[in-house]
C-alpha positions as CSV (number, residue, x, y, z in Angstrom):
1,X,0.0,0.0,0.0
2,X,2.8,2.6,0.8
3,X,4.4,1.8,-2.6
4,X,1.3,2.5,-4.3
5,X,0.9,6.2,-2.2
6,X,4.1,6.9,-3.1
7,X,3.6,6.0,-6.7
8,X,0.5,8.6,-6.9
9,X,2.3,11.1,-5.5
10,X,5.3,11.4,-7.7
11,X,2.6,11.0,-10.7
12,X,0.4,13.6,-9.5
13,X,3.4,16.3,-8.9
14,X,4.3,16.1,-12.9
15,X,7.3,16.0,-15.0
16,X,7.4,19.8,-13.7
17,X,8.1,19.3,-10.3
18,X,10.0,16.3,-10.5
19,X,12.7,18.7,-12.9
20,X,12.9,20.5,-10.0
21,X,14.1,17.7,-7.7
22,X,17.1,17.0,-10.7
23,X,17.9,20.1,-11.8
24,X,16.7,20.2,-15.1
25,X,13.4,22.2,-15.4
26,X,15.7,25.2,-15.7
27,X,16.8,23.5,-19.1
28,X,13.6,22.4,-20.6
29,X,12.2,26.1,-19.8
30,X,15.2,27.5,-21.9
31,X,14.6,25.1,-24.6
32,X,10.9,26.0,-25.4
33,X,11.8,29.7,-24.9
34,X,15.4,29.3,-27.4
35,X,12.8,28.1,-30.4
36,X,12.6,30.8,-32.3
37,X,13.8,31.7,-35.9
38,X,17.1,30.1,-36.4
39,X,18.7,33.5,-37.2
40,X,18.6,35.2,-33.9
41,X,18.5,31.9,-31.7
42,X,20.2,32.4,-28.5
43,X,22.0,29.9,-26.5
44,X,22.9,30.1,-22.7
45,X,27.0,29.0,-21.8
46,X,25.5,25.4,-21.2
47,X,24.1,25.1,-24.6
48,X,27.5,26.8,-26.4
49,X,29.8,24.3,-24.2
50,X,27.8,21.4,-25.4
51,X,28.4,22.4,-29.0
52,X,31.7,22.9,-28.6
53,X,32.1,20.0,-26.6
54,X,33.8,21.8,-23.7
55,X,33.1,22.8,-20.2
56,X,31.2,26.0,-19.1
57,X,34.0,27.2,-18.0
58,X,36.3,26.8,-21.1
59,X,33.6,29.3,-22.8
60,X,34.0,31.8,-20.1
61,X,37.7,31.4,-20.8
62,X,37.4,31.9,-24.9
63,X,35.3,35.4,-24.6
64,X,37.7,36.6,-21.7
65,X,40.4,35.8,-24.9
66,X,38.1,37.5,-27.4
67,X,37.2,40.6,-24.8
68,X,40.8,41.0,-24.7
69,X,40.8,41.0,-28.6
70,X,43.2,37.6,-28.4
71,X,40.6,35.3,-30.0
72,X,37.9,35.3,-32.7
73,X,35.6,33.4,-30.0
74,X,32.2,35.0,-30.8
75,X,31.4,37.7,-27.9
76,X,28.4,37.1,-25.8
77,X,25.1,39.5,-26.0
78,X,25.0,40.8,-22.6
79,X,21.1,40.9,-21.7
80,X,21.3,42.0,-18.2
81,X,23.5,42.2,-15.6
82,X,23.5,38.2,-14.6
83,X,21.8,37.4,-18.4
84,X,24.3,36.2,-21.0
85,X,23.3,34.6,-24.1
86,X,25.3,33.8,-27.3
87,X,23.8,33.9,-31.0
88,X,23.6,30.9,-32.5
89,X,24.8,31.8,-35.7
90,X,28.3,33.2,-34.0
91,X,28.8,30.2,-33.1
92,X,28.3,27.9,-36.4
93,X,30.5,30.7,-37.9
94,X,33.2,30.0,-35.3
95,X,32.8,26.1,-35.7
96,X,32.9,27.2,-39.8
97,X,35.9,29.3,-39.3
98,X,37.9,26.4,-37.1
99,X,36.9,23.7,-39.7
100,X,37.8,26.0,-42.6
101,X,41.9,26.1,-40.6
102,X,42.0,23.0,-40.1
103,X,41.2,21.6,-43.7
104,X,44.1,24.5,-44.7
């Protein structure tokens, strides 16, 4: 019987309040609010690490390099004062621009 209660009760409280609990509602609010027209998506530092395969941190470290004019890392749209999103297309062009070095 206690199984079953318990069973109910994660069921009733939703795929929303279980995200809570993990961590990831944060995440599935960004992606329904990040689909928009492919040419002004924006991407949070999660979403640009995971493209580049890197950490979050990493990205931090390549716009420090490109604010300091070391690196052609795309810069970061600055949307508020803790809000920080990057364009989507910056970032394929960077991708286009690293594949284009390599294959030269």
């Amino acid at each position: 019987m206690k199984n079953q209660d318990t069973e109910v009760r994660a069921e009733s409280r939703g795929p929303h309040k279980l995200g809570r609990a993990t961590g990831h509602n944060h995440e599935s609010r960004e992606m329904t609010a990040d689909r928009t027209t492919p040419s002004c998506q924006l991407l949070t530092v999660r979403k640009v690490a995971c493209l580049l395969s890197l950490h979050p941190r990493s990205v931090w470290r390549l716009t420090g390099l490109a604010e300091a004019g070391l690196s052609d890392f795309p810069r970061p749209l600055r949307l508020g004062p803790k809000s920080v999103r990057w364009r989507l297309s910056d970032v394929e062009d960077y991708l286009a621009r690293l594949a284009g070095k390599d294959s030269a």
